[in-house]
Structure formats: structure tokens, C-alpha cells
mmCIF file of the N, C-alpha and C atoms, coordinates in Angstrom:
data_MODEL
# 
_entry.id   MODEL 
# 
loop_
_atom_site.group_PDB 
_atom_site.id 
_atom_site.type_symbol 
_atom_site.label_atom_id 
_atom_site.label_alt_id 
_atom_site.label_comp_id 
_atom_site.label_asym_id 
_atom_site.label_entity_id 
_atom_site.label_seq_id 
_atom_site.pdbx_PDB_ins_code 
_atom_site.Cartn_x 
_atom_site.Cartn_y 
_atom_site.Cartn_z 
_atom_site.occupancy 
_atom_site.B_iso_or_equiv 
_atom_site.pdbx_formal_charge 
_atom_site.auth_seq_id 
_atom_site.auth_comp_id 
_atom_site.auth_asym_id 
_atom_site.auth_atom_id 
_atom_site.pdbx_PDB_model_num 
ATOM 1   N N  . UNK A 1 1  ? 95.208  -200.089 151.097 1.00 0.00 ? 1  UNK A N  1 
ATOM 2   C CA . UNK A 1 1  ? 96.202  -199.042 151.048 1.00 0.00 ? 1  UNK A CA 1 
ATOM 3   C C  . UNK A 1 1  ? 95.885  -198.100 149.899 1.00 0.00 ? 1  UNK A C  1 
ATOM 4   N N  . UNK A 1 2  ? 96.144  -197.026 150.054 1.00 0.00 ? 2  UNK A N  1 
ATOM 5   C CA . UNK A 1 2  ? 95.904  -195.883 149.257 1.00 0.00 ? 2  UNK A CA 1 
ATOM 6   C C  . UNK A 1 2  ? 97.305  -195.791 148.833 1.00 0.00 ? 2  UNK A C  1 
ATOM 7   N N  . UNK A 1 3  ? 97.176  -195.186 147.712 1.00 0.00 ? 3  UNK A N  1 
ATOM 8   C CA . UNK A 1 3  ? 98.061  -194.576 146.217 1.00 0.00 ? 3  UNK A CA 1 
ATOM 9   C C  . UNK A 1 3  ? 98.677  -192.665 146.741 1.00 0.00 ? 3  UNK A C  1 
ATOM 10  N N  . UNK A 1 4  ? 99.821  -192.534 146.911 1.00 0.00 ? 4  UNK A N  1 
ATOM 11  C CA . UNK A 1 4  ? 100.085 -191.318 146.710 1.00 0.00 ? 4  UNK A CA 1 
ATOM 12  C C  . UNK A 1 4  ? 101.483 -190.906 146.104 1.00 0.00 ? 4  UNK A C  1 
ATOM 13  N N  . UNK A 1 5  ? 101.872 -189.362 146.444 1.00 0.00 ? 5  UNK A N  1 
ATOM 14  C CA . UNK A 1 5  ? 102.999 -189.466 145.561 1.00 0.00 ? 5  UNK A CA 1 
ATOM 15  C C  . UNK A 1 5  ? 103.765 -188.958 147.080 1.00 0.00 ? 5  UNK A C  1 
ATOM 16  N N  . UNK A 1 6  ? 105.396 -189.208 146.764 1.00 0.00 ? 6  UNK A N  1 
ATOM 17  C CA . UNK A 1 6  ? 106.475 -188.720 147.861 1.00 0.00 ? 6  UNK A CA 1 
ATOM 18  C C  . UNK A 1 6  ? 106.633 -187.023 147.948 1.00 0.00 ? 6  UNK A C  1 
ATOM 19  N N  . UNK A 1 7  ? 105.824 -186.467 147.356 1.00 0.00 ? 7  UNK A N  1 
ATOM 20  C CA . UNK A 1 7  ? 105.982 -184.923 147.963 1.00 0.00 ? 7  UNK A CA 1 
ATOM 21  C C  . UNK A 1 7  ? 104.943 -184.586 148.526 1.00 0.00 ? 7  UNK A C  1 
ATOM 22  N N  . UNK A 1 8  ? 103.817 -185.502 148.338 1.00 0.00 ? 8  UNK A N  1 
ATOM 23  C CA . UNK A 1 8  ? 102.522 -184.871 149.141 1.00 0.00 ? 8  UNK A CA 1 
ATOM 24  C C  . UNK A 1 8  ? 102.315 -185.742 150.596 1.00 0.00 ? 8  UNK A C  1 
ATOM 25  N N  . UNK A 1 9  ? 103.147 -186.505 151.166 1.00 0.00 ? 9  UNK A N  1 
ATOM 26  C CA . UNK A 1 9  ? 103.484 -187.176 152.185 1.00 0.00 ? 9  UNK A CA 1 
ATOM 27  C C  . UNK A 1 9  ? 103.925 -186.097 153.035 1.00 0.00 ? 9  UNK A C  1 
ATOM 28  N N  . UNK A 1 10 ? 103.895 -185.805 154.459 1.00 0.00 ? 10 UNK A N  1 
ATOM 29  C CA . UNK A 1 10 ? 104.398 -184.714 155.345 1.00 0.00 ? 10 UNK A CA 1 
ATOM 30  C C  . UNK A 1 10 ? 105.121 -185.301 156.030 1.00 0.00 ? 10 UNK A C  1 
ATOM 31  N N  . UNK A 1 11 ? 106.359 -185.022 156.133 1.00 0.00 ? 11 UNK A N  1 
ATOM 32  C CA . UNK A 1 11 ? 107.614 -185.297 157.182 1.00 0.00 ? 11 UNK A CA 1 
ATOM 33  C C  . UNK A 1 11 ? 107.776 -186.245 157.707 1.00 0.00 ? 11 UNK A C  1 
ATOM 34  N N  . UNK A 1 12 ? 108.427 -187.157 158.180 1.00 0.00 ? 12 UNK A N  1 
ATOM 35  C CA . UNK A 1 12 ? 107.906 -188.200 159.130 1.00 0.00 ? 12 UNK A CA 1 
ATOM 36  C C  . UNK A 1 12 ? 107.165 -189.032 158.930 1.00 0.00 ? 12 UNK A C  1 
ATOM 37  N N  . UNK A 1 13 ? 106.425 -189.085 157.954 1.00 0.00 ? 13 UNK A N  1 
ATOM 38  C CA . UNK A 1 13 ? 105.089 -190.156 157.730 1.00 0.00 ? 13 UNK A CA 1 
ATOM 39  C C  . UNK A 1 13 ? 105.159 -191.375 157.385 1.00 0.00 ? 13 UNK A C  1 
ATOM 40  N N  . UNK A 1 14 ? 104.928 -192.451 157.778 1.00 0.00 ? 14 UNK A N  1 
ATOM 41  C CA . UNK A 1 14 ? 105.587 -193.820 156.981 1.00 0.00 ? 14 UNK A CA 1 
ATOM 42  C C  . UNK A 1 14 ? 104.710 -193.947 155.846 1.00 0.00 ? 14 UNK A C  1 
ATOM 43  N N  . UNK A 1 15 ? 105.432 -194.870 154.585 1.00 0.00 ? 15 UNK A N  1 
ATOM 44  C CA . UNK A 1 15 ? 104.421 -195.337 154.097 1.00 0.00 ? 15 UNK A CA 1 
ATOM 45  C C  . UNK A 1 15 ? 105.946 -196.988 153.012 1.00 0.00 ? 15 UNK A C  1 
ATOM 46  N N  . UNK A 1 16 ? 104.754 -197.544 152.460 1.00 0.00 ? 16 UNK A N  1 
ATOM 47  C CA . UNK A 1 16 ? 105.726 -198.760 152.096 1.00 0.00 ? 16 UNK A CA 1 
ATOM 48  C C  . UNK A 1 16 ? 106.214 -198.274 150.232 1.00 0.00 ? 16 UNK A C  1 
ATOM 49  N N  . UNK A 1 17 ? 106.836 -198.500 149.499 1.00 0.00 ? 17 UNK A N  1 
ATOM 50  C CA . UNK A 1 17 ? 107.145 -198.700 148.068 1.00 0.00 ? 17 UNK A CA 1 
ATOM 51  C C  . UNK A 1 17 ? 106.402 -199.933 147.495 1.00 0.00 ? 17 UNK A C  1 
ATOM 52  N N  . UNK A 1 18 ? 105.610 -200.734 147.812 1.00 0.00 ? 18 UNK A N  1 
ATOM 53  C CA . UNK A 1 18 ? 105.178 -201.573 147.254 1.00 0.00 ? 18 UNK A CA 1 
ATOM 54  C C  . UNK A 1 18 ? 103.759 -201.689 148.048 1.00 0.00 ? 18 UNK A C  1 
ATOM 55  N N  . UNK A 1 19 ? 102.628 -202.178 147.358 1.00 0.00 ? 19 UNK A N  1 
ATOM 56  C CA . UNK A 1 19 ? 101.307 -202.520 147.880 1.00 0.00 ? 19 UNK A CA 1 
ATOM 57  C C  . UNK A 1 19 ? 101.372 -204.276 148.439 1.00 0.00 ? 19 UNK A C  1 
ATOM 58  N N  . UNK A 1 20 ? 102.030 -204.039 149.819 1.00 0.00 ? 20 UNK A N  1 
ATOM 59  C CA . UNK A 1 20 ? 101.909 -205.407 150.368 1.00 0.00 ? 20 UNK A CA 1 
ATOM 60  C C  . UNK A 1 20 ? 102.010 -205.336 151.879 1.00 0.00 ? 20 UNK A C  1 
ATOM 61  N N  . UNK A 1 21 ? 101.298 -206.126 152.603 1.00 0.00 ? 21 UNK A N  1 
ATOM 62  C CA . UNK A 1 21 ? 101.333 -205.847 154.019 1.00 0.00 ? 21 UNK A CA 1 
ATOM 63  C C  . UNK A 1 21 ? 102.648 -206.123 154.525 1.00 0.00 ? 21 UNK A C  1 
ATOM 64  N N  . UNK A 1 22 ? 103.127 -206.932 154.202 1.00 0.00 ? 22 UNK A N  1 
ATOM 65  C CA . UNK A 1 22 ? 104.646 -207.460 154.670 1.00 0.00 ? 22 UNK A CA 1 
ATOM 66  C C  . UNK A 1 22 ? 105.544 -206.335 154.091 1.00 0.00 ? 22 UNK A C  1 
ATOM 67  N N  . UNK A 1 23 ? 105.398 -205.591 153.314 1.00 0.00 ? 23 UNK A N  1 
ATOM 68  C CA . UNK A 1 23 ? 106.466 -204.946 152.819 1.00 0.00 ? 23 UNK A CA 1 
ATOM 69  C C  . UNK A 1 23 ? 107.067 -203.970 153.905 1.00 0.00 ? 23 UNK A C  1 
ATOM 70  N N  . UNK A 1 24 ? 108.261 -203.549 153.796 1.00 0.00 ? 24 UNK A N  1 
ATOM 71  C CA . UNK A 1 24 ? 109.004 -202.783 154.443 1.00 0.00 ? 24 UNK A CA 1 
ATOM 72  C C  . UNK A 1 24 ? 108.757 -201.480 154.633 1.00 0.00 ? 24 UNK A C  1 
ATOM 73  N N  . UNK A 1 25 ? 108.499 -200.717 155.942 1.00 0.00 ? 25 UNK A N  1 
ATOM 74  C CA . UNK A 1 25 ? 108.128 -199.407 156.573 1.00 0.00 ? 25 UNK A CA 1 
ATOM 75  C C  . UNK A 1 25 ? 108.939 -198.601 155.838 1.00 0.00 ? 25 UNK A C  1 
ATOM 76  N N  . UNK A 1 26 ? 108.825 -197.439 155.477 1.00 0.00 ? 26 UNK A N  1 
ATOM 77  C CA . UNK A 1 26 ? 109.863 -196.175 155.125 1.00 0.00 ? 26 UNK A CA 1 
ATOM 78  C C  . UNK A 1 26 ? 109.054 -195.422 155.860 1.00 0.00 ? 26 UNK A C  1 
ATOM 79  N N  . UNK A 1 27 ? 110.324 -194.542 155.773 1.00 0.00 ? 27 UNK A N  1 
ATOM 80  C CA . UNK A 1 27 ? 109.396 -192.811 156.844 1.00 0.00 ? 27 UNK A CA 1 
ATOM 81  C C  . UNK A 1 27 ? 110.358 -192.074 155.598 1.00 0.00 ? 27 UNK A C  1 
ATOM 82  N N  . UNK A 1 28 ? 109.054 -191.045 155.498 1.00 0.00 ? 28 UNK A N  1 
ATOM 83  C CA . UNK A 1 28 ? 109.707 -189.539 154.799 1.00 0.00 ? 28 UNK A CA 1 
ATOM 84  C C  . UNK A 1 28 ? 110.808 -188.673 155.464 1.00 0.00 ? 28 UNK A C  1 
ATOM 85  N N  . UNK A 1 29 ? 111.906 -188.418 154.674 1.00 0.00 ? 29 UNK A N  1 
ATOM 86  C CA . UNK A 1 29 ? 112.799 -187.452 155.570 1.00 0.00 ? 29 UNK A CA 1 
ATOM 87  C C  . UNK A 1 29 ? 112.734 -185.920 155.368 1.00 0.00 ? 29 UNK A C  1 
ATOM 88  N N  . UNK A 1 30 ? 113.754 -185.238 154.893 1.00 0.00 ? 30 UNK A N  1 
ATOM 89  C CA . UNK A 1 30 ? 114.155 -184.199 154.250 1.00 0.00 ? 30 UNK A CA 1 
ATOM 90  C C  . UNK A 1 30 ? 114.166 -184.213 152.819 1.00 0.00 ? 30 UNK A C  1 
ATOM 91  N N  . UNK A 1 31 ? 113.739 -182.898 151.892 1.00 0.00 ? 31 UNK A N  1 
ATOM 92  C CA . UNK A 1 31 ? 114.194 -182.875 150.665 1.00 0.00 ? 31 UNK A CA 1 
ATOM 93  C C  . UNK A 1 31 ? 115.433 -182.159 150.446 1.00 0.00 ? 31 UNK A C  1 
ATOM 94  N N  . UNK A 1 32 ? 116.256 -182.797 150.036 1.00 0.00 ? 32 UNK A N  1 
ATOM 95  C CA . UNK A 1 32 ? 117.535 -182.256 149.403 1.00 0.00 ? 32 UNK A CA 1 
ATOM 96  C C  . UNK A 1 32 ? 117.553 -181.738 148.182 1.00 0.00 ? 32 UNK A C  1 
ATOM 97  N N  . UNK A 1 33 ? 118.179 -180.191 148.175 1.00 0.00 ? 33 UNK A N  1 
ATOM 98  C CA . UNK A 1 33 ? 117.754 -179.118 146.955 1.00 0.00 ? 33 UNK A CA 1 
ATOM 99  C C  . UNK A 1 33 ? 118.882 -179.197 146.162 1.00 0.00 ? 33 UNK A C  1 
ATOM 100 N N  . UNK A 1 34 ? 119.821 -179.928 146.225 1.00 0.00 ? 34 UNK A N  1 
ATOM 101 C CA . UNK A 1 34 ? 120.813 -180.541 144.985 1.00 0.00 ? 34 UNK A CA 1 
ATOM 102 C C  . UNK A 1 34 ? 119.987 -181.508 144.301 1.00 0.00 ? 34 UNK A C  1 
ATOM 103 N N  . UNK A 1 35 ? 120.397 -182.342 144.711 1.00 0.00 ? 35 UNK A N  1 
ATOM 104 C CA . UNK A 1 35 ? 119.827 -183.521 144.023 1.00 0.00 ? 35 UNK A CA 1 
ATOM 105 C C  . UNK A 1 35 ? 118.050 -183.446 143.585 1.00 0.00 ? 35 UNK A C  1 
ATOM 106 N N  . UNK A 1 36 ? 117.187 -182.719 143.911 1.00 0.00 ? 36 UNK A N  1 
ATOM 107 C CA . UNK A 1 36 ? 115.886 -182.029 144.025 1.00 0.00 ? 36 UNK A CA 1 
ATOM 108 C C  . UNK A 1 36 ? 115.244 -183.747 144.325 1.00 0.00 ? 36 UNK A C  1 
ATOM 109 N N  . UNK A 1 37 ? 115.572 -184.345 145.043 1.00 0.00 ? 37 UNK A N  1 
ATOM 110 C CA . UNK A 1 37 ? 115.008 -185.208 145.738 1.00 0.00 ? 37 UNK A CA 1 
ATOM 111 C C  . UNK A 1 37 ? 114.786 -185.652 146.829 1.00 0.00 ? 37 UNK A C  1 
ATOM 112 N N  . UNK A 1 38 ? 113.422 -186.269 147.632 1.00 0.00 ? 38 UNK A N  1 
ATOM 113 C CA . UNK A 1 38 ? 113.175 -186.288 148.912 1.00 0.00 ? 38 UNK A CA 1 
ATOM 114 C C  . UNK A 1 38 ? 114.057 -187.457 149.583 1.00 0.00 ? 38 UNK A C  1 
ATOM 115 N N  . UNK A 1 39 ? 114.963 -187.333 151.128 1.00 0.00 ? 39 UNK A N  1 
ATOM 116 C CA . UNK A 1 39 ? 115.555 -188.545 151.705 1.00 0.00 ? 39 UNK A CA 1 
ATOM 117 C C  . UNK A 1 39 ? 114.459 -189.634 152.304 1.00 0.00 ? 39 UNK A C  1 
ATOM 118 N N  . UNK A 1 40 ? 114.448 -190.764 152.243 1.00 0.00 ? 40 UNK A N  1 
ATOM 119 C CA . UNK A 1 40 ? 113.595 -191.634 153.005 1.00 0.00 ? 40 UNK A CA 1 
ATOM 120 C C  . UNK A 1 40 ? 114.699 -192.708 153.551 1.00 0.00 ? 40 UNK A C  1 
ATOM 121 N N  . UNK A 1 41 ? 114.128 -193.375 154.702 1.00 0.00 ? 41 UNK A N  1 
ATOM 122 C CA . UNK A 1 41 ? 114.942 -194.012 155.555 1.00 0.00 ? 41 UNK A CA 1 
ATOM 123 C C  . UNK A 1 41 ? 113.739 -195.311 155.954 1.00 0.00 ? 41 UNK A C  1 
ATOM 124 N N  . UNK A 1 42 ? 114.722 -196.280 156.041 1.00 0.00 ? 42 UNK A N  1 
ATOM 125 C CA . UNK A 1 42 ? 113.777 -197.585 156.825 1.00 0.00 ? 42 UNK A CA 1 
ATOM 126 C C  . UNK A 1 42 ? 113.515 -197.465 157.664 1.00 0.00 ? 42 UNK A C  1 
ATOM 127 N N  . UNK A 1 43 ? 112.095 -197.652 158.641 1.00 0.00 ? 43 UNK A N  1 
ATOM 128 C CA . UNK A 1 43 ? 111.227 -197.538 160.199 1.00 0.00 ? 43 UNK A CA 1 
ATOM 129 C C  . UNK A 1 43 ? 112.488 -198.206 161.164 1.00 0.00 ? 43 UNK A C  1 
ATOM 130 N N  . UNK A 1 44 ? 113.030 -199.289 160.393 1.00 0.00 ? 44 UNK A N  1 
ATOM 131 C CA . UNK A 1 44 ? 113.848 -200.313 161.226 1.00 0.00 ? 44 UNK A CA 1 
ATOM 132 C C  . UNK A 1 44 ? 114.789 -200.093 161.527 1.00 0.00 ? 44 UNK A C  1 
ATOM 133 N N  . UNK A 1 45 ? 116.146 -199.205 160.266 1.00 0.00 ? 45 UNK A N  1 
ATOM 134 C CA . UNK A 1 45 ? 117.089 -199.456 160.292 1.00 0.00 ? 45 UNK A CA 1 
ATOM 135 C C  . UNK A 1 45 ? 117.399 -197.491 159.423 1.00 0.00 ? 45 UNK A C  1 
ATOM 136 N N  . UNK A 1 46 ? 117.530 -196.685 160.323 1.00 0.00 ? 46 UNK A N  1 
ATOM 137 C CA . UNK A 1 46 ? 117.658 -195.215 159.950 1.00 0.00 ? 46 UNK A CA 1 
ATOM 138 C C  . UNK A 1 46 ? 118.941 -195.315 159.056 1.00 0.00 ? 46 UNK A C  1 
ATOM 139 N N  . UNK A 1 47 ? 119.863 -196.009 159.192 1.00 0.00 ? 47 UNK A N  1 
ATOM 140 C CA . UNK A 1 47 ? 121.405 -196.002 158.557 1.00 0.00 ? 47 UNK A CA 1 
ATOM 141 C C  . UNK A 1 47 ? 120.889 -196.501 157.017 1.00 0.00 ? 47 UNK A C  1 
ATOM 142 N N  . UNK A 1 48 ? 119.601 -196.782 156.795 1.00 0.00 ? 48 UNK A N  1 
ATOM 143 C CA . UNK A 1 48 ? 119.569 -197.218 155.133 1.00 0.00 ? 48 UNK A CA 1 
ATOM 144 C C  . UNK A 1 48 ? 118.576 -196.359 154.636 1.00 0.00 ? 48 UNK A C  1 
ATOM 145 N N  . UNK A 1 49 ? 119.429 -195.869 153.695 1.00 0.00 ? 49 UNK A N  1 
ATOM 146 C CA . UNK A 1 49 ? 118.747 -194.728 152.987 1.00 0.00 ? 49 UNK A CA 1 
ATOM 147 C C  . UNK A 1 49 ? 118.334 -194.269 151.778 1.00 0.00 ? 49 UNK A C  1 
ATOM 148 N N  . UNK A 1 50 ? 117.642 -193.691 151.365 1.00 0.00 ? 50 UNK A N  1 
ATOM 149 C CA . UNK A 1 50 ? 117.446 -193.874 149.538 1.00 0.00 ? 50 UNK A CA 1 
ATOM 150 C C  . UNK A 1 50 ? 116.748 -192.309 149.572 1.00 0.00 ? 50 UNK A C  1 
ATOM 151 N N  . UNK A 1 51 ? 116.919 -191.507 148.116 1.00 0.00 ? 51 UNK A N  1 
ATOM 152 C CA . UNK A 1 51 ? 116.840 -190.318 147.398 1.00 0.00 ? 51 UNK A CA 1 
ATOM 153 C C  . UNK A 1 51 ? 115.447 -190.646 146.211 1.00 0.00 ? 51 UNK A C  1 
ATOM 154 N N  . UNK A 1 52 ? 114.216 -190.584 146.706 1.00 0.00 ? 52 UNK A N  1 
ATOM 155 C CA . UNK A 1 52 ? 113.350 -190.797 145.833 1.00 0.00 ? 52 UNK A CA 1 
ATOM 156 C C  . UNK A 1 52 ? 112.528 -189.365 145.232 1.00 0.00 ? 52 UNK A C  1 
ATOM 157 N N  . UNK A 1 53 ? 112.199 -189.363 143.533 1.00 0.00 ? 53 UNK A N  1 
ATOM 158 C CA . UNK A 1 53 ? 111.548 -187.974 143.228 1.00 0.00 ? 53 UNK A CA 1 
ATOM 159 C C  . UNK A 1 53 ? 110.238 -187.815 144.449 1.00 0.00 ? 53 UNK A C  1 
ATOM 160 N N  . UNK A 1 54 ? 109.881 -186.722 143.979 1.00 0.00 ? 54 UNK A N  1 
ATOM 161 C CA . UNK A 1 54 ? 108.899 -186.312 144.117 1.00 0.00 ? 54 UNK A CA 1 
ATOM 162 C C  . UNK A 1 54 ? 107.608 -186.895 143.982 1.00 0.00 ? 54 UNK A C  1 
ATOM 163 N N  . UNK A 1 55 ? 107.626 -187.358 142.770 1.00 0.00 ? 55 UNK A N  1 
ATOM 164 C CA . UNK A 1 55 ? 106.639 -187.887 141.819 1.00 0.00 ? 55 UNK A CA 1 
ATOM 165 C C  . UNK A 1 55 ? 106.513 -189.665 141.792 1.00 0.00 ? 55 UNK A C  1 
ATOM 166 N N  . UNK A 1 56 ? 107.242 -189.909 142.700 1.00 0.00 ? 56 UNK A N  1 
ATOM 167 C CA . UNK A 1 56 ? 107.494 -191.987 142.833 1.00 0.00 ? 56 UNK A CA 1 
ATOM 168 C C  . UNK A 1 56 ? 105.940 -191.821 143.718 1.00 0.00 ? 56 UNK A C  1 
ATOM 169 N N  . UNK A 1 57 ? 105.070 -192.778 143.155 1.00 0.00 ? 57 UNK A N  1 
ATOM 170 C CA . UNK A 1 57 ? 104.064 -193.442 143.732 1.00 0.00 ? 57 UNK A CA 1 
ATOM 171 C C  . UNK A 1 57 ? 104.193 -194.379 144.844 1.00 0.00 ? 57 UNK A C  1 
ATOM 172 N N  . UNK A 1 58 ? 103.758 -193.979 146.135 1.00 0.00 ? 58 UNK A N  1 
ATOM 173 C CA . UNK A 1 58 ? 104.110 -194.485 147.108 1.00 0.00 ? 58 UNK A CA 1 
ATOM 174 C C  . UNK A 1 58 ? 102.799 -195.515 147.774 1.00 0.00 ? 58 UNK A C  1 
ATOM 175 N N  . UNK A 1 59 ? 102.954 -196.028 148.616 1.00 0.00 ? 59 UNK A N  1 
ATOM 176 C CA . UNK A 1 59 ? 101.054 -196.978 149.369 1.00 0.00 ? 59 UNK A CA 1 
ATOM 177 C C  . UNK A 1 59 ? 101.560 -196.052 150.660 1.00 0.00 ? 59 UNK A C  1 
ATOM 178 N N  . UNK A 1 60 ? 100.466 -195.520 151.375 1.00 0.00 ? 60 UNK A N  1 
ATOM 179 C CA . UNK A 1 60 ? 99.967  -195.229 152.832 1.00 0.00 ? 60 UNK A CA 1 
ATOM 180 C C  . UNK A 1 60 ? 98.843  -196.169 153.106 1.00 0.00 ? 60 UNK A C  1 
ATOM 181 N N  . UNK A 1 61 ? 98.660  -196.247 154.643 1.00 0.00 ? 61 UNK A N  1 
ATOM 182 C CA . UNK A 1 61 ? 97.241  -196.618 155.127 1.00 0.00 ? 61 UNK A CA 1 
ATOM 183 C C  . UNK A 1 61 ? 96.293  -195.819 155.087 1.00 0.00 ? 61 UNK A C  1 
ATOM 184 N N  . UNK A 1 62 ? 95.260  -196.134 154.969 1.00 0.00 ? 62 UNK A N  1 
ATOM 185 C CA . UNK A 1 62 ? 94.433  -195.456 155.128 1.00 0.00 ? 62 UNK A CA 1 
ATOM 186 C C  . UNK A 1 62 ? 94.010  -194.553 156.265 1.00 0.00 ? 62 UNK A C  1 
ATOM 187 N N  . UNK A 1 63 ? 94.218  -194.833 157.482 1.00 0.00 ? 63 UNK A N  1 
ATOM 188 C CA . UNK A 1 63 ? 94.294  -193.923 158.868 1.00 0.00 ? 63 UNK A CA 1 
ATOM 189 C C  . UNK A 1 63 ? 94.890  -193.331 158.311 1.00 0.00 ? 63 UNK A C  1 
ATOM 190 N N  . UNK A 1 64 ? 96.125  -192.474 157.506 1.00 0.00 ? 64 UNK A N  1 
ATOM 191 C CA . UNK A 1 64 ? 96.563  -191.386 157.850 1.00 0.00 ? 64 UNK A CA 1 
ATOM 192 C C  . UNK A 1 64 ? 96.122  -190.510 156.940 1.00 0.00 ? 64 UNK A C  1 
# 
């Protein structure tokens, strides 16, 4: 898994908060210009949600 940050991720894209295969899917949402932070949501469960910077170091796969 590759190293990136949550603003250079494009829309939609999954990637996990932790470097582990088991770890839990997120997909990128919307950035919200109050809070100046991006929405992310679980692959599994859209109703759980979290407000992460910009700048939080995220894991992708490598395919994308």
C-alpha cells in the first residue's frame, strides 16, 4: 500500500486509515468549506461518517 494525503485522493476513491489488509474501506466524500474539512464514509456502512483534514495520511492500493 502506498502513503498519501486526503486532498490528493479524487472523489469516491477508497482507501483505509491504517496500513493493514483487514482494515476498514473508507471512500472519499465531499469537502465541507466550514469546517475546511474533507467528509469520508465507510464502503460498508454510508450512515458512519468522519470530517478528516486535508493533510491526514491515508494507505491506497496500489492499482489506483
Amino acid at each position: 500500500m502506498k502513503t498519501t494525503k486526503v486532498k490528493d485522493l479524487r472523489a469516491g476513491q477508497l482507501f483505509k486509515l491504517r496500513d493493514n489488509e483487514n482494515a476498514q474501506d473508507w471512500v472519499k466524500g465531499y469537502y465541507d468549506r466550514k469546517t475546511k474539512k474533507y467528509e469520508c464514509y465507510k464502503f460498508d456502512d454510508v450512515n458512519h461518517e468522519i470530517f478528516l483534514d486535508g493533510t491526514r495520511e491515508v494507505f491506497t492500493d496500489d492499482y489506483e
